[in-house]
C-alpha positions as a LaTeX table, in Angstrom:
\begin{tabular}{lrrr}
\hline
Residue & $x$ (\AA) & $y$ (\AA) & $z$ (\AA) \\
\hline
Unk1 & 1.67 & 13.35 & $-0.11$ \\
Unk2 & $-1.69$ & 13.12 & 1.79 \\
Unk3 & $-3.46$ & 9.68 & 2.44 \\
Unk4 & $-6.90$ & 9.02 & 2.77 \\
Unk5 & $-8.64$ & 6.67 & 4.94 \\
Unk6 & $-12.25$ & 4.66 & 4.30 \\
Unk7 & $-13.51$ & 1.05 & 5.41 \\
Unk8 & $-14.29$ & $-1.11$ & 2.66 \\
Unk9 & $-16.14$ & $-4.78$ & 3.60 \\
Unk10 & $-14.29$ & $-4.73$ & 6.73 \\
Unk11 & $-10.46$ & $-4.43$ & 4.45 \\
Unk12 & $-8.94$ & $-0.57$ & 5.71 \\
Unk13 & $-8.26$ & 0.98 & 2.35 \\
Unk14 & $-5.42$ & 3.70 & 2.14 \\
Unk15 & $-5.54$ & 5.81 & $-1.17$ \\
Unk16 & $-2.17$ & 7.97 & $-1.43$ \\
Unk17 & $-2.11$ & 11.13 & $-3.22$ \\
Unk18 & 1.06 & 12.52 & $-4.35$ \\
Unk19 & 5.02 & 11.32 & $-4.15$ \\
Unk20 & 6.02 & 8.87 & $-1.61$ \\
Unk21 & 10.05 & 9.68 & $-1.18$ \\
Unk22 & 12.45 & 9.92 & 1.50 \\
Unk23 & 10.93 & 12.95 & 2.94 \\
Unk24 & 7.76 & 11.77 & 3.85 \\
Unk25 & 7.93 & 8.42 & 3.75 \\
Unk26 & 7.79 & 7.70 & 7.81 \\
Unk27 & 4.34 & 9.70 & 7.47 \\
Unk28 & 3.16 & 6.85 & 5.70 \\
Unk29 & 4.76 & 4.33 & 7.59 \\
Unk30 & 3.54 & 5.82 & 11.07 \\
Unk31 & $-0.07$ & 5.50 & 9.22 \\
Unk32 & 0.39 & 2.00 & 8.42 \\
Unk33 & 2.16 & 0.95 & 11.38 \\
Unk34 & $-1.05$ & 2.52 & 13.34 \\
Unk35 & $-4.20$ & 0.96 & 11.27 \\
Unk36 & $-2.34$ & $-2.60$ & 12.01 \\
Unk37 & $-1.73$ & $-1.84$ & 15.99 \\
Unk38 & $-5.83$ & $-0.97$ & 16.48 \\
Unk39 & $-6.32$ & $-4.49$ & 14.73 \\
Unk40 & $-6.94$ & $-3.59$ & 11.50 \\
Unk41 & $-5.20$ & $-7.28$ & 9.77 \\
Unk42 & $-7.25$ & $-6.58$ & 5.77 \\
Unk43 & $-5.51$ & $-3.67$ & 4.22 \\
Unk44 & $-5.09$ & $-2.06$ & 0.61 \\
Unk45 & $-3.31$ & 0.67 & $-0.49$ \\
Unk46 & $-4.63$ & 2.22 & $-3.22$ \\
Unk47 & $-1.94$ & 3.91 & $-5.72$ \\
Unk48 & $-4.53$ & 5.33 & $-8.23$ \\
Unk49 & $-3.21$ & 8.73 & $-7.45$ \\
Unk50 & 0.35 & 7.72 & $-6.65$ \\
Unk51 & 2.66 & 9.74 & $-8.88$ \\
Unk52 & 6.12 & 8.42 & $-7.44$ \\
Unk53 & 7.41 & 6.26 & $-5.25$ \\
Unk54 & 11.17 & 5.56 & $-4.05$ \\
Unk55 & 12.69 & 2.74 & $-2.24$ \\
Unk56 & 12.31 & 5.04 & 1.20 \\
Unk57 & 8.58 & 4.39 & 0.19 \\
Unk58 & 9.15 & 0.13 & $-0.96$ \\
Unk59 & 10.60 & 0.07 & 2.34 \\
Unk60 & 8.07 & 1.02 & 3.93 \\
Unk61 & 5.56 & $-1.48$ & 2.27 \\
Unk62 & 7.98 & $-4.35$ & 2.91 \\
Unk63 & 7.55 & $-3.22$ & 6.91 \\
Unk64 & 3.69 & $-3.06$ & 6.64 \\
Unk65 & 3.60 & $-7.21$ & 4.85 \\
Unk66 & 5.91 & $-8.43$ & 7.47 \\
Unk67 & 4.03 & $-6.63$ & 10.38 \\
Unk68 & 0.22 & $-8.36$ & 8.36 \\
Unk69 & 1.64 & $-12.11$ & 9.04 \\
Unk70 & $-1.65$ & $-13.03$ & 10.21 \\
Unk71 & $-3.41$ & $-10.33$ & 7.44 \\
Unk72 & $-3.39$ & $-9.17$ & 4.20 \\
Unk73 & $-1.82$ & $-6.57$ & 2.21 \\
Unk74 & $-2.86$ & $-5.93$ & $-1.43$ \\
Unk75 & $-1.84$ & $-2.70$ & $-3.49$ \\
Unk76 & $-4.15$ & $-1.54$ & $-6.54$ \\
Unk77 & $-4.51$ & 0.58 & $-9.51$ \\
Unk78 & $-0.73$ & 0.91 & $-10.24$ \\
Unk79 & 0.07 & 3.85 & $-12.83$ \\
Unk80 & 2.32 & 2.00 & $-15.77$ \\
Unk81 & 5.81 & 4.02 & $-14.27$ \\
Unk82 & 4.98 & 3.25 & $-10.66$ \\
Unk83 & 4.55 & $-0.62$ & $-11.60$ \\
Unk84 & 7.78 & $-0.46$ & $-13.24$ \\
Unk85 & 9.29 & 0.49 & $-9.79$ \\
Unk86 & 7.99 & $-2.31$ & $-8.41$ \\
Unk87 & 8.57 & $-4.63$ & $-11.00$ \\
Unk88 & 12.95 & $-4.42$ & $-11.42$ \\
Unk89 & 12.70 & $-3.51$ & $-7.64$ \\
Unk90 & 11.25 & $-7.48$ & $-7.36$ \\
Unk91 & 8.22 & $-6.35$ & $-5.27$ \\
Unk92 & 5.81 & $-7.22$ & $-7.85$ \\
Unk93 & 6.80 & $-10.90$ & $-6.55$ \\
Unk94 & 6.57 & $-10.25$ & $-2.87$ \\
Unk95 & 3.10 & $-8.09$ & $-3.23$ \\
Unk96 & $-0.58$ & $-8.53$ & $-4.25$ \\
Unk97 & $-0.79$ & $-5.91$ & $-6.86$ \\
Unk98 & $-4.17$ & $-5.54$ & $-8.71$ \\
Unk99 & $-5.79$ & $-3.45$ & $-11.57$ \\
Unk100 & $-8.45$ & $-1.95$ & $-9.47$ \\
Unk101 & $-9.14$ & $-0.75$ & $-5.46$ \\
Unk102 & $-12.48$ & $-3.32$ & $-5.94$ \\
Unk103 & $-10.26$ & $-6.49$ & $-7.06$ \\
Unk104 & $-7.59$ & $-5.80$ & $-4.57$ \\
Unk105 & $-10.54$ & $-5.84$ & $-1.52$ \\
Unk106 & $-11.49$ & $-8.88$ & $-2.76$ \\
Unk107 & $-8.77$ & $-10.22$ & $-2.62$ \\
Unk108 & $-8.02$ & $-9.95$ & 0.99 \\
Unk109 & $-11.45$ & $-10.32$ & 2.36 \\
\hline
\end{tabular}
């Protein structure tokens, strides 16, 4: 898994690359965890290139929207498997979740 970092509009945009399971998992939580403690309260993570995720990795995303109470968390760009995840793990209920990285910054500007 490798993340990538940019600034979009003043919303902290995360794109992740690769498999999000119980082995690396805490990498991306750790990266999370840190964009929120230096004030960072508009974030996105973009799952364009997100080939897997497991609940190690749902966790993780459930942390990050309870940490934002005063922010925003949107996900975007979903591949059709990685939504299905989402939707029987009822996240698709408790998360923005948009078609694209541009509608998903809007969103929490």
């Amino acid at each position: 898994m490798q993340i990538a970092e940019a600034k979009k509009n003043a919303v902290v945009v995360l794109s992740v690359d690769g498999r999000v399971d119980a082995s690396n998992a805490a990498t991306l939580e750790q990266k999370i965890l840190a964009v929120i403690a230096a004030g960072e309260s508009r974030l996105v993570i973009d799952c364009s290139r997100l080939e897997y995720m497991s609940s190690a990795g749902l966790r993780v995303l459930l942390i990050a929207a309870k940490r934002l109470t005063t922010g925003k968390l949107a996900l975007a760009s979903l591949n059709p498997q990685t939504r299905d995840v989402f939707d029987i793990a009822g996240f698709s209920s408790i998360l923005q979740i948009h078609r694209t990285q541009d509608d998903a910054v809007a969103a929490v500007q």
